[in-house]
C-alpha positions in Angstrom: -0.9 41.2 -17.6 0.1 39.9 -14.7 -3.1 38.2 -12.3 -3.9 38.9 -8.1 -4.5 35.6 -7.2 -5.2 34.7 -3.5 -5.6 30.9 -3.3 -6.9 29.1 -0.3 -6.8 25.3 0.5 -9.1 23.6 3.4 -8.9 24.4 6.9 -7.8 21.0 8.9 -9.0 20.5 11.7 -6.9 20.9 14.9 -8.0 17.8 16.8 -5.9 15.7 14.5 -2.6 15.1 12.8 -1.8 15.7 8.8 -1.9 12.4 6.9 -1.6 11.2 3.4 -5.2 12.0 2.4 -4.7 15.6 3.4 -1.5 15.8 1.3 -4.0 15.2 -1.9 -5.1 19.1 -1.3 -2.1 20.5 0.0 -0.2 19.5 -2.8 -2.6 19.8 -5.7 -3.0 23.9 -4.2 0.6 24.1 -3.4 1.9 23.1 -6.9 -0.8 25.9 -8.7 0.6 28.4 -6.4 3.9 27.7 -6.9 3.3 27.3 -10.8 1.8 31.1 -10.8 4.5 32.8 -8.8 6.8 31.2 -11.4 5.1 32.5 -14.6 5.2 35.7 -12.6 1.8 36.2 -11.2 1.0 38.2 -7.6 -0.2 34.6 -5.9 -0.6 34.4 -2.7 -1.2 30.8 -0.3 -3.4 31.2 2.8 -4.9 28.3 5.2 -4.7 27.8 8.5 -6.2 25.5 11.5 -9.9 24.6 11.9 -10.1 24.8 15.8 -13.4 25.1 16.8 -16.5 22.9 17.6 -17.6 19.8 20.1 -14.8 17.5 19.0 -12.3 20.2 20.4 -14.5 20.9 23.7 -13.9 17.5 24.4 -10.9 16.8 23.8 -9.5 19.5 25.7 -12.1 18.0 28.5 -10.4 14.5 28.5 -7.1 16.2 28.5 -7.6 18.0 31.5 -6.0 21.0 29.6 -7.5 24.1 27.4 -8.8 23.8 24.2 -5.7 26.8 23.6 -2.8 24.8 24.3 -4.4 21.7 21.8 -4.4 24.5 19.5 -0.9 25.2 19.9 0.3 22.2 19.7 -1.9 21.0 16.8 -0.6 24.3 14.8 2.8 23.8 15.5 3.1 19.6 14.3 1.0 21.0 11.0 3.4 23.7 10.4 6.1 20.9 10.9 4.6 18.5 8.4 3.3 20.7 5.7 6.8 22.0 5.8 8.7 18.5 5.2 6.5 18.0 2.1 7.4 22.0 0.7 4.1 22.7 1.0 4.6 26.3 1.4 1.9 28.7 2.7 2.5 32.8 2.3 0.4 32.3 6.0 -1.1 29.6 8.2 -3.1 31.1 10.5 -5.6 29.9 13.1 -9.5 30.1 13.3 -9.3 31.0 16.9 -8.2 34.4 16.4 -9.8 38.0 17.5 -9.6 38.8 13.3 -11.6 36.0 12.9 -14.4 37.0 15.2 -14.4 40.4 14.3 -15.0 39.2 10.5 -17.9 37.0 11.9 -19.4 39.9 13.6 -19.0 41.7 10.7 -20.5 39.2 8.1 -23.5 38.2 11.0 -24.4 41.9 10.8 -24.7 42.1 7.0 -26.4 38.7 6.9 -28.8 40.1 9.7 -29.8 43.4 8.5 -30.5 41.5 4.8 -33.7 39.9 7.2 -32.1 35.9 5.5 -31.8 35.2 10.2 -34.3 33.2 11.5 -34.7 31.3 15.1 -36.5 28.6 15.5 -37.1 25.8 18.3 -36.1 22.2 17.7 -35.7 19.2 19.1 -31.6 17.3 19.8 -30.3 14.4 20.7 -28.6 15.8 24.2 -25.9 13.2 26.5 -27.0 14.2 29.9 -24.0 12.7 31.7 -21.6 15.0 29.2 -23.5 18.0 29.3 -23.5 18.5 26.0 -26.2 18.7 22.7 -24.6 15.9 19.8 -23.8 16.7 16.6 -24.7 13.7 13.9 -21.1 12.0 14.6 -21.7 11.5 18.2 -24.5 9.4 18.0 -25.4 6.0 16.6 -28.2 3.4 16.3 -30.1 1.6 13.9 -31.4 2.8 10.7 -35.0 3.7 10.0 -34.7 2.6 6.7 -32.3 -1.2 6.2 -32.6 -1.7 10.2 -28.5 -1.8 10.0 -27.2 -1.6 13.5 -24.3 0.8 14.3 -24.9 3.6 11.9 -24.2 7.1 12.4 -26.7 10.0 12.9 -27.2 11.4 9.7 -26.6 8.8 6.9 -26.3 4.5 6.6 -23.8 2.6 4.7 -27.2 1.5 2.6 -27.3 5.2 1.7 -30.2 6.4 3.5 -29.9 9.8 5.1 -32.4 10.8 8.1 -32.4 12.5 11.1 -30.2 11.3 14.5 -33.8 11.3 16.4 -35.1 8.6 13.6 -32.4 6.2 14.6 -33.7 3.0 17.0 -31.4 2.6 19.9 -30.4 5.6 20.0 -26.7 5.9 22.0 -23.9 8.7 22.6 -20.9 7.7 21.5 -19.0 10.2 23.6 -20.3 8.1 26.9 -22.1 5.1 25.6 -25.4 6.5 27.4 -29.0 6.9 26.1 -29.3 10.5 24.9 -32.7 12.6 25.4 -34.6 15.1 23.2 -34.3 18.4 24.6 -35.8 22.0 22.8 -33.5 24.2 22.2 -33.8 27.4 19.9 -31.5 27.7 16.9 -30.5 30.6 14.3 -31.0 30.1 10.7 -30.2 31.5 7.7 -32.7 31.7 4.8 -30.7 31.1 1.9 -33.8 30.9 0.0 -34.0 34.0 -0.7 -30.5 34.1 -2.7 -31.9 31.0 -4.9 -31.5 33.2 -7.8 -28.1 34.4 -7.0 -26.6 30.9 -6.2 -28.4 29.1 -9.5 -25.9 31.9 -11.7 -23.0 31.7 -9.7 -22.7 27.5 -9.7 -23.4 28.1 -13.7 -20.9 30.7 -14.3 -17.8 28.7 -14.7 -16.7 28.8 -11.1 -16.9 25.1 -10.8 -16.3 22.0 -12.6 -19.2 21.1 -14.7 -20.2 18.1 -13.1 -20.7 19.8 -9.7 -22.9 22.4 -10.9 -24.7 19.5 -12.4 -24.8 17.8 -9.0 -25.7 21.1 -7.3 -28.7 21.8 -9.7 -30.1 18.2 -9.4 -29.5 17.5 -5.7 -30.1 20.9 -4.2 -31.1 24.0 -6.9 -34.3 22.2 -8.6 -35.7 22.4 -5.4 -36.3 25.1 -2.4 -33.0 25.4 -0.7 -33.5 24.6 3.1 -32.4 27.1 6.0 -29.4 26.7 7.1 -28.8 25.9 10.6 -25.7 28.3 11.9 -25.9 28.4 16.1 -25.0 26.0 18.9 -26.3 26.3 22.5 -23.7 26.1 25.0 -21.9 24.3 26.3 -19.4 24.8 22.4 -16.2 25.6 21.9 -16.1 28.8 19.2 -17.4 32.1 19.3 -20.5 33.4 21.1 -22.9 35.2 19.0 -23.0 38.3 20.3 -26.6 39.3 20.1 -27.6 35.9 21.3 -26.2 34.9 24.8 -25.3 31.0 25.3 -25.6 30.4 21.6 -22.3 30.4 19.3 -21.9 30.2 15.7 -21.6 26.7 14.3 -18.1 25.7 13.2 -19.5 25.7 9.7 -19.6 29.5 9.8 -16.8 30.3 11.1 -14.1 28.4 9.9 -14.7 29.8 6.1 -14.3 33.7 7.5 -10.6 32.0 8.4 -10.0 32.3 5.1 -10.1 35.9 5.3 -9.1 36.2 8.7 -5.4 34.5 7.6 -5.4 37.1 4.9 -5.9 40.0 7.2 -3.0 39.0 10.2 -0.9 38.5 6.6 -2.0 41.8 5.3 -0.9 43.1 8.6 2.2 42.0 8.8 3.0 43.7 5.4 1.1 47.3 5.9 -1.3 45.9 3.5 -5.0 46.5 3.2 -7.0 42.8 3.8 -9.6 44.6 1.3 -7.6 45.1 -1.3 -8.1 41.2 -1.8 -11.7 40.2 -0.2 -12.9 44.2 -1.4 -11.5 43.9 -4.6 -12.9 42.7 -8.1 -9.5 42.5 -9.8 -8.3 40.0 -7.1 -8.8 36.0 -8.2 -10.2 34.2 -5.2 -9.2 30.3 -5.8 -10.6 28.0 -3.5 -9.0 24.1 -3.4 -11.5 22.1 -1.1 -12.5 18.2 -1.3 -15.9 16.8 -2.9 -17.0 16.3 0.4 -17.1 19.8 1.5 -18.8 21.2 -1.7 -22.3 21.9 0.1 -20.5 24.0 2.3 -18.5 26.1 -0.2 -21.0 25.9 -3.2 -23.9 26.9 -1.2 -23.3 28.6 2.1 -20.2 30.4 1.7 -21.5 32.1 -1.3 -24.3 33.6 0.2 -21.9 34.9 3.1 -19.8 36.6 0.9 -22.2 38.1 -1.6 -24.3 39.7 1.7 -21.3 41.1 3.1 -19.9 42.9 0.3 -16.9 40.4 -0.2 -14.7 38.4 -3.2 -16.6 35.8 -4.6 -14.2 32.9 -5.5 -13.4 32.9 -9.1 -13.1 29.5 -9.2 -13.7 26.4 -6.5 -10.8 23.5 -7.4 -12.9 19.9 -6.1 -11.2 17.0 -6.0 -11.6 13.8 -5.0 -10.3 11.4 -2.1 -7.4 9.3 -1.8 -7.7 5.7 -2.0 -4.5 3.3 -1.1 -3.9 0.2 -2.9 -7.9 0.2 -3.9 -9.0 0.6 -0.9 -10.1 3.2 1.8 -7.3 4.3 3.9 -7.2 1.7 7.0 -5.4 1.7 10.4 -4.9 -2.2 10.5 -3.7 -2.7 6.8 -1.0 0.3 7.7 -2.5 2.2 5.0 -3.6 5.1 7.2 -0.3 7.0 6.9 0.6 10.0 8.8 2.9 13.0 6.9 5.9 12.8 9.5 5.7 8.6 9.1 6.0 9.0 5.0 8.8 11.8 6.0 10.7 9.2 8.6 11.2 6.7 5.5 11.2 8.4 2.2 11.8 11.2 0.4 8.2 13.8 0.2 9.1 14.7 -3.9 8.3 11.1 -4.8 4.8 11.6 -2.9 4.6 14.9 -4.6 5.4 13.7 -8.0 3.1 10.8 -7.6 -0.1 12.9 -6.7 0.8 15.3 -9.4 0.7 12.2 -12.0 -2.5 11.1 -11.0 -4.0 14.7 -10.7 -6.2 15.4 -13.9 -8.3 18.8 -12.8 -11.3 16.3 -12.9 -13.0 15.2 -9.3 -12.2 11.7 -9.6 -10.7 9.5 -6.4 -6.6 9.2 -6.2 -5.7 5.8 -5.9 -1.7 6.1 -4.3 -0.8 2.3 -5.5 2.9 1.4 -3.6 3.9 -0.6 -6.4 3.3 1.8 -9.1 4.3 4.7 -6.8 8.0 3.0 -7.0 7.9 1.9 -10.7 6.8 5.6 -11.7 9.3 7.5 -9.5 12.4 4.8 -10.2 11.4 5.1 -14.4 10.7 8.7 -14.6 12.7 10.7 -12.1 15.8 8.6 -12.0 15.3 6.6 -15.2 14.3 9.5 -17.2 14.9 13.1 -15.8 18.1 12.5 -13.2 19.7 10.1 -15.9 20.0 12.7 -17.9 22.7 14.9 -16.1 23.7 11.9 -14.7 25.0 10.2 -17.8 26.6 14.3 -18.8 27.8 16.6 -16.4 31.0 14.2 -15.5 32.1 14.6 -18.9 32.3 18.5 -18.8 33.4 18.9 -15.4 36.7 20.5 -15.9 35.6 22.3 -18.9 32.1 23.6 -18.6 29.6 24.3 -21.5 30.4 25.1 -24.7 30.9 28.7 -25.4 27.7 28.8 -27.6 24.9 26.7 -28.6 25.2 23.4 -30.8 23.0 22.0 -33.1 20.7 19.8 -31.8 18.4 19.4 -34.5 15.6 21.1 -33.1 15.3 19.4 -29.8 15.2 22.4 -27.5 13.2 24.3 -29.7 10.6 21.8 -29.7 11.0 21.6 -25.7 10.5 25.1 -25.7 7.2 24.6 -28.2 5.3 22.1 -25.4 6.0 25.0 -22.9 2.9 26.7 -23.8 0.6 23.5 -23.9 2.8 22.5 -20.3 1.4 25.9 -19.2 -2.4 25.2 -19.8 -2.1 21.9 -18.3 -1.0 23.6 -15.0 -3.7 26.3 -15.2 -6.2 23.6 -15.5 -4.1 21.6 -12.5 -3.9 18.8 -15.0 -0.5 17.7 -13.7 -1.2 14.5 -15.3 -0.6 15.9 -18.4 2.5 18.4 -17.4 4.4 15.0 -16.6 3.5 13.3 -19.8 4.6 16.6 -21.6 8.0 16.6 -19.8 8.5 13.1 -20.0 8.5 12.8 -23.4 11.2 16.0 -23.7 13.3 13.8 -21.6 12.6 10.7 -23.3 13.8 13.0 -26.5 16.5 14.3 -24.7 17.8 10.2 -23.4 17.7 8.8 -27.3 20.1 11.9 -28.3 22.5 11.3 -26.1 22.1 7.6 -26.3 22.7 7.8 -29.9 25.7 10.4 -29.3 26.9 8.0 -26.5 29.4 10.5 -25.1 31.3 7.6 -22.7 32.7 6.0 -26.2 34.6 9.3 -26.7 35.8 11.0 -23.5 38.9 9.5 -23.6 39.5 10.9 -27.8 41.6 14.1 -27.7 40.2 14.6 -31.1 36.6 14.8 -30.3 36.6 16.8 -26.9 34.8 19.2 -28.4 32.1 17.4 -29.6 32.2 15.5 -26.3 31.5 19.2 -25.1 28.7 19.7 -27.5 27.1 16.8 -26.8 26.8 17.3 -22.8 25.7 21.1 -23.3 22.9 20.0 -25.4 22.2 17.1 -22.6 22.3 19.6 -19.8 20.1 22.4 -21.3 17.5 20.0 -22.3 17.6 18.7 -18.8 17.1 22.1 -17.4 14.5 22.8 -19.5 12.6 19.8 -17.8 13.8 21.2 -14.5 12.1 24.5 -15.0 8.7 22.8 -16.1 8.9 20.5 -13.1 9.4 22.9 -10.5 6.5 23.6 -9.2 5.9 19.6 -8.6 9.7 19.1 -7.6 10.7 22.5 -5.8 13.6 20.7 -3.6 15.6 19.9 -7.4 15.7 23.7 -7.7 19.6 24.4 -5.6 21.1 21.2 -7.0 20.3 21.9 -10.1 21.5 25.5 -9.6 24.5 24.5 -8.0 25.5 21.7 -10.5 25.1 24.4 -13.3 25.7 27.3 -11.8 23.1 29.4 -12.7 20.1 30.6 -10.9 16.7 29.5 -12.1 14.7 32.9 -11.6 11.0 32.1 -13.8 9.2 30.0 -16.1 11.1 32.3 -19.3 13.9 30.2 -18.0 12.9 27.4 -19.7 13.4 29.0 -23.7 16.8 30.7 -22.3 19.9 28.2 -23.4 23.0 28.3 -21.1 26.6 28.2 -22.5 29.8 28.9 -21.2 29.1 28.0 -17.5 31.2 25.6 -15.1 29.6 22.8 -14.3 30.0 21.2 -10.4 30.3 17.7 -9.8 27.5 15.6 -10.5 25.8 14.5 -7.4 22.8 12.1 -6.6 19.8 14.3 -7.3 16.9 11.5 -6.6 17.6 8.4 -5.3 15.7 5.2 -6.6 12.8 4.2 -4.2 13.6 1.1 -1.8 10.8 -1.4 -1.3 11.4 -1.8 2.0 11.2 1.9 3.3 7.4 1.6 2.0 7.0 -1.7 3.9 8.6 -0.2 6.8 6.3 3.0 6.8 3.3 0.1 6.3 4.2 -1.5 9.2 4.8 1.4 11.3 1.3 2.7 10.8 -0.6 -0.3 11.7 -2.9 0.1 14.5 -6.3 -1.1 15.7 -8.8 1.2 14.0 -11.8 2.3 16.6 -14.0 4.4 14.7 -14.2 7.9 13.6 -13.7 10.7 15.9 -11.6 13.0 13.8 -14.0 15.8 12.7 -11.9 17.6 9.8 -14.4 20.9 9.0 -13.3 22.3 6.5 -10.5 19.6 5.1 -11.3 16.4 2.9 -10.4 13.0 3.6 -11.0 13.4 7.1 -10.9 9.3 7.7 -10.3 8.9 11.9 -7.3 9.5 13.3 -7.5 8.0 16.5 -4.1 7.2 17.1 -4.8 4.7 19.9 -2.3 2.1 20.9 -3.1 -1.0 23.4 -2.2 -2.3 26.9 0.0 -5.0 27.5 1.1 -6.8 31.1 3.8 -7.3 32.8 5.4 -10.1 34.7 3.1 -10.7 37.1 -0.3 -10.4 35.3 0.0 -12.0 31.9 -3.1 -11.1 28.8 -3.7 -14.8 27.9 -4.6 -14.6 24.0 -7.4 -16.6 24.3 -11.0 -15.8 24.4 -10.3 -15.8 28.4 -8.7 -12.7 28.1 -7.0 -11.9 31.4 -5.9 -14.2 33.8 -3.8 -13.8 37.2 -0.6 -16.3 37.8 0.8 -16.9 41.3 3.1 -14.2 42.3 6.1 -14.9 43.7 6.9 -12.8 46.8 10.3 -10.8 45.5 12.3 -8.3 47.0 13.7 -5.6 44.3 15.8 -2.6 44.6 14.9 1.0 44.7 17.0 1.3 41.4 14.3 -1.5 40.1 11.6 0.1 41.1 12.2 3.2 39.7 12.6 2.3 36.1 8.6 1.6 36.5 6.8 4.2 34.9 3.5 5.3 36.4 2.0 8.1 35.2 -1.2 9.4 35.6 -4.0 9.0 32.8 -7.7 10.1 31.9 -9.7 7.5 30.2 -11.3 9.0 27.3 -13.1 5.7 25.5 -14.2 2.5 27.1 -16.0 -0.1 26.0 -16.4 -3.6 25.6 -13.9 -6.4 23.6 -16.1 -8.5 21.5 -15.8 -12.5 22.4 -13.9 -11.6 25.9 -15.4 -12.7 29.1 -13.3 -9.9 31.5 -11.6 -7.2 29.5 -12.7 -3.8 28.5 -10.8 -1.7 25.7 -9.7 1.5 27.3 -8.2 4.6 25.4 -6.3 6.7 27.9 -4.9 10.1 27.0 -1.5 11.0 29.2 -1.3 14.5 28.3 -0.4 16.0 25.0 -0.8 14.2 22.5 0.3 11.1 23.8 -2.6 8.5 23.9 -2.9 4.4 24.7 -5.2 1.5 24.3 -5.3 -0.6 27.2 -7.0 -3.9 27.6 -8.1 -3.9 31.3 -9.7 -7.3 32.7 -11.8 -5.0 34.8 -15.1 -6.0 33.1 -16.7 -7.7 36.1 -16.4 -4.9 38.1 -16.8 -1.9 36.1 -19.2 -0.2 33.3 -17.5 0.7 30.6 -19.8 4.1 30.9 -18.8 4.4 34.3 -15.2 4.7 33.0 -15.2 7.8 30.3 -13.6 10.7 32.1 -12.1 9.1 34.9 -8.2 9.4 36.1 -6.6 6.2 36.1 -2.1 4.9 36.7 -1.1 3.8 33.7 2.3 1.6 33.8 3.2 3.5 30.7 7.5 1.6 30.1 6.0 -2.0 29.7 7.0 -3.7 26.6 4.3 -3.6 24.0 2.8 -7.1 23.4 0.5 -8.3 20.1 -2.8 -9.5 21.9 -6.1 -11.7 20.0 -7.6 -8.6 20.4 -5.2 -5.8 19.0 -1.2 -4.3 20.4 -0.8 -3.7 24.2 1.5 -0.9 25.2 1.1 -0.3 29.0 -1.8 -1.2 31.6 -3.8 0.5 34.3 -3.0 -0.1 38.3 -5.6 -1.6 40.0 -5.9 -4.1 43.6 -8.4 -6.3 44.7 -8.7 -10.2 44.8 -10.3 -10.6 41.5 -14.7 -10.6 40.6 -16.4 -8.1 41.6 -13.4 -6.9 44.5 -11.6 -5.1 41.6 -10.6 -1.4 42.5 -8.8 0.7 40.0 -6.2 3.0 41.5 -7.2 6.7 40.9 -5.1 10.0 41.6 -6.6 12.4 44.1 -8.9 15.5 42.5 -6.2 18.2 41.2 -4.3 15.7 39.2 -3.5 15.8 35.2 -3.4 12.8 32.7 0.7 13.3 32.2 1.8 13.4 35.6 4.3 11.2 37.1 4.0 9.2 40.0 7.1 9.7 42.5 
């Protein structure tokens, strides 16, 4: 009988770009999707962008811009990238949509009149010179508990978690200030009171077994705390409409997305939305990261069940992506944007790789380069391509053989591991799908090595055996094909144009072909070049500043800051010394208009300052010139500026210099500034009106 499956993956978050820890998810959902439209199932892929929240507010602030056109943007380079690796959604939507606040209107209502609101008064952290409350990544200080400096406002690398108004010197990290405790009244949701409810539904086979273990230990032995689900203003996101200046926290809204893609979908095809979040026949299939499970496991439940909606038949964790052993980092080159990977290599050896290591289980990735190259170079040209490699030039002229030859049950047992191939995908143990298909083509390589075709092409005697031979090579090669394509969708033309015949479902794979031309053989997977990864390494290397990149409802959310650094030009060189920046004579020489125009000064909004650690005079700027376009900028301005003093401001940026490796990280441009040096240091700034982007004329 064939399943309704809608199947969801996490929301990213707008505020940054898609990189290789992302892909984990995307991937993983994309190849279960593509696996039950192929065994003939109604599936259908929704996501979309995370767009609200603080992180949003202020960016868009820095920018000079609206939090919309980030939006825009943001959707449009996902789109792009999700795209390049055939990660293919039925609809990406947004979160900042008029479907989504209706939903949350809707759902607020239902969760209201159930009596589970209540408001209370607390105390927050508040950063008086940006107007704005802080959430637990925007402030750091010392912990209660180890006295470890530098540690964020919920939780310390010793593993103690607290409250941000238990930390010792206390500090914003939007502006670098002191924050305050202010009151301020919150809405909460008592999820208490669906104790009951939640303890059945983590038991009932919607999640791996070891998360309702950690949910029942961690959380469901004990009384279940309120949930805190408002924001005072100022927020980017939805006001709550029976509570003026207070909007729903990003946590409760970006969930609803789910159902809010589904419904601009459903329009789109004169569908009803309900007849997937109002139905119980309809298979709600959620793929999220470990890190998210609170939310998911917990929250979103309750939501659901109170507002008369789909529960999720089952909640797909996984775990994060590690590179080479270790977390991904910014200065190994190991923090890898999707459109770098795309730049240098092909996105089915990243896909087949994640699918090797994926087991169903929530255990970390580790994408290893070296064995990333070995696995792709043995299996998918050593094994799989080599197959119609070493064939399909032997029957070019004449085609298969008019009907099927003896192989001594090779397909037959091909066709046998189909069911066990099936299970293994259900279970997303793709792992186990690529050892299954391996060892068909590793069947599939001795036949034809023992048949060794090449010692009789040239026999006028034994053409049709030569025939044989490749027909049993290419059938048993499609037969992989159709097993592999949910992992491998880009082999699916090729391998329908060197065979001409459409593959059409997963029954494909029992169905033998004979009689068909066959097109010349060409390349269908290239081996993988060592020095395309090391180029992609390099590429990505950056100075790492910390994490700003708030990814809501989206695993591996490691920063993506993607600063860059200053350098200087002729006439004020960065010494790379401990000195920092140091003035040499300047020579008194006239230059052409023609020179002076290749200079590029545009204008710029400093949206990070502070201070370089064993420098005398520079500060470490992070400048944002419109879009998405951002620098780092080593500025020996310290003896006349505050790095506090600095956050916000408009600065000229020479943006054409040529970038320079510093002591203290890359320099790609520099700010404008006059004065004689000391404390007579005064940075040029554009008048009131301007925007970080603008060009100087």
């Amino acid at each position: 009988m064939k399943r309704k499956i809608l199947v969801t993956s996490g929301l990213p978050y707008a505020n940054g770009h898609i990189h290789i820890g992302h892909l984990v998810e995307y991937i993983q959902t994309d190849i279960w999707v593509r696996f039950q439209k192929l065994v003939g199932n109604d599936a259908v892929f929704i996501c979309g962008d995370d767009t609200h929240g603080t992180t949003m507010m202020l960016r868009a602030r820095a920018e000079g811009c609206s939090e919309e056109s980030i939006i825009e943007r943001m959707h449009a380079a996902h789109v792009r990238d999700f795209s390049g690796f055939d990660v293919n959604f039925d609809y990406y939507g947004t979160t900042h949509c008029e479907e989504n606040r209706q939903l949350c209107n809707e759902i607020w209502a239902a969760i209201k009149k159930a009596g589970l609101i209540e408001e209370r008064e607390i105390e927050q952290l508040y950063d008086v010179e940006a107007n704005t409350f802080l959430a637990d990544r925007f402030v750091k200080g010392t912990c209660p508990v180890c006295g470890k400096k530098d540690q964020f406002g919920d939780n310390c690398e010793c593993g103690a978690h607290y409250s941000p108004t238990d930390l010792a010197d206390v500090v914003s990290t939007i502006t670098g200030t002191k924050p305050e405790l202010r009151k301020a009244k919150h809405l909460f949701v008592n999820i208490e009171r669906e104790h009951k409810f939640l303890d059945q539904w983590v038991h009932s086979g919607t999640l791996q077994p070891e998360i309702a273990n950690y949910l029942t230990g961690q959380f469901l032995n004990n009384d279940l705390r309120f949930w805190d689900v408002s924001r005072p203003a100022p927020y980017f996101g939805f006001e709550i409409p029976d509570s003026p200046n207070n909007y729903w926290y990003v946590w409760f809204d970006a969930p609803t997305g789910y159902i809010a893609a589904t419904w601009q979908w459903c329009k789109l095809r004169g569908l009803d939305f309900g007849d997937f979040w109002r139905n119980p026949n309809t298979e709600v299939h959620h793929f999220i990261g470990k890190d998210i499970t609170y939310f998911h496991t917990l929250f979103w439940p309750v939501m659901l069940k109170v507002a008369g909606l789909t529960l999720p038949k089952k909640v797909h964790i996984h775990g994060f992506l590690t590179v080479n052993g270790e977390k991904m980092a910014k200065r190994r080159g190991t923090f890898i944007l999707a459109s770098t990977f795309l730049k240098h290599l092909n996105p089915a050896y990243l896909r087949y790789f994640y699918a090797a290591k994926t087991t169903g289980r929530v255990d970390d990735l580790d994408l290893n380069f070296e064995e990333l190259e070995n696995r792709v170079n043995s299996d998918l040209v050593g094994n799989l391509v080599n197959i119609a490699s070493r064939t399909a030039k032997f029957v070019q002229k004449i085609g298969l053989s008019a009907s099927y030859p003896d192989d001594g049950g090779l397909f037959a047992q091909g066709v046998s591991a189909g069911n066990e191939i099936v299970d293994a995908y259900e279970n997303c143990d793709y792992g186990k799908v690529i050892r299954l298909v391996m060892e068909c083509g590793n069947r599939a390589n001795k036949f034809i090595d023992n048949a060794a075709p090449w010692q009789i092409r040239d026999d006028a005697n034994r053409q049709q055996e030569l025939q044989d031979i490749c027909t049993i090579g290419l059938n048993l090669f499609r037969q992989m094909i159709v097993y592999l394509l949910p992992i491998l969708p880009s082999l699916k033309s090729d391998v329908e144009r060197l065979l001409n015949v459409e593959i059409c479902n997963w029954d494909d794979s029992g169905k033998q072909i004979v009689g068909t031309k066959v097109s010349p053989y060409k390349h269908l997977i290239t081996r993988v070049e060592r020095a395309a990864i090391e180029r992609i390494v390099e590429e990505s290397k950056q100075p790492e500043t910390g994490n700003s990149n708030n990814n809501s409802t989206n695993s591996n959310n490691t920063a993506a800051n993607n600063t860059a650094a200053d350098t200087a030009n002729n006439a004020l060189k960065f010494q790379d010394s401990d000195e920092a920046l140091k003035a040499e004579p300047l020579l008194v020489e006239r230059v052409s208009i023609d020179d002076f125009t290749k200079v590029d000064l545009r204008v710029a909004r400093v949206i990070e300052a502070e201070e370089v650690e064993g420098a005398r005079k520079l500060l470490k700027l992070r400048l944002s010139l419109g879009g998405d376009e951002q620098r780092q900028v080593f500025a020996g301005i310290k003896s006349a500026y505050k790095a506090s003093e600095l956050v916000g401001r408009l600065v000229v940026c020479v943006a054409n210099l040529q970038p320079r490796q510093m002591k203290f990280g890359l320099s790609e441009g520099m700010v404008v500034a006059a004065g004689g040096g000391g404390n007579e240091i005064f940075l040029i700034s554009p008048d009131n009106g301007a925007k970080p982007g603008m060009r100087l004329h």
